[in-house]
N, C-alpha and C positions, 0 to 999 in steps of 0.2 A: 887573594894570595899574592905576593911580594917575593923575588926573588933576585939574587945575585946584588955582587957589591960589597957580602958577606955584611958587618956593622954599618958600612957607608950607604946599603941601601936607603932609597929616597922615604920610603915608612919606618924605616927603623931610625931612621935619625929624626923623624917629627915624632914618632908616638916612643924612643925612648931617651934620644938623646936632648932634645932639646925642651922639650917637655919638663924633664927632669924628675920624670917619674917613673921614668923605666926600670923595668930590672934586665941586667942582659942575660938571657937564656934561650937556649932553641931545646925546642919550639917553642912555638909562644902561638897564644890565638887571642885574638885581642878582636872584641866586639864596638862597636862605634855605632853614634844617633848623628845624626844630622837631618838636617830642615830641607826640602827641596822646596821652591814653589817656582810656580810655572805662571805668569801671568802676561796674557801675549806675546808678544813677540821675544819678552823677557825671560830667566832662567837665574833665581837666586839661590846659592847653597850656602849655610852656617856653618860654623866651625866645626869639627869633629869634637864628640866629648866621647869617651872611650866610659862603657859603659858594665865591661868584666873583662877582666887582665888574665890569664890562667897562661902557667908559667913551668914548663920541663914536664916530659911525658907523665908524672905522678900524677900531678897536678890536675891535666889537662885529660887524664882522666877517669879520677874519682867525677870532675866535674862532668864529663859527658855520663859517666854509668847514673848519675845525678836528677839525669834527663836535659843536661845542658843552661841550668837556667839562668836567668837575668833580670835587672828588675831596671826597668824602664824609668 
């Protein structure tokens, strides 16, 4: 969850504005994969890849009465 800043917040300006795949609308709920690993002392994480976009209360849910799903 990500709040305040309204547009300028710090995840809405990577996952819509600069991305450039966004759509703007609130709410929005935007699922993301990333890679962790952990190997001693070390701590790598991948890029986010946004994995379902669902987009203004219709939207968001049809997709939860749905069962929420997403395809990995």
């Amino acid at each position: 969850m990500s709040t305040g800043r309204n547009w300028l917040n710090s995840l809405a300006v990577g996952y819509l504005w600069r991305s450039g795949q966004g759509q703007s609308g609130i709410p929005q709920v935007i699922i993301v994969k990333r890679v962790v690993r952990v190997v001693h002392d070390t701590i790598t994480v991948s890029d986010d890849s946004i994995v379902t976009r669902q987009v203004g209360t219709r939207d968001i849910t049809t997709w939860a009465d749905r069962g929420s799903p997403f395809a990995l």
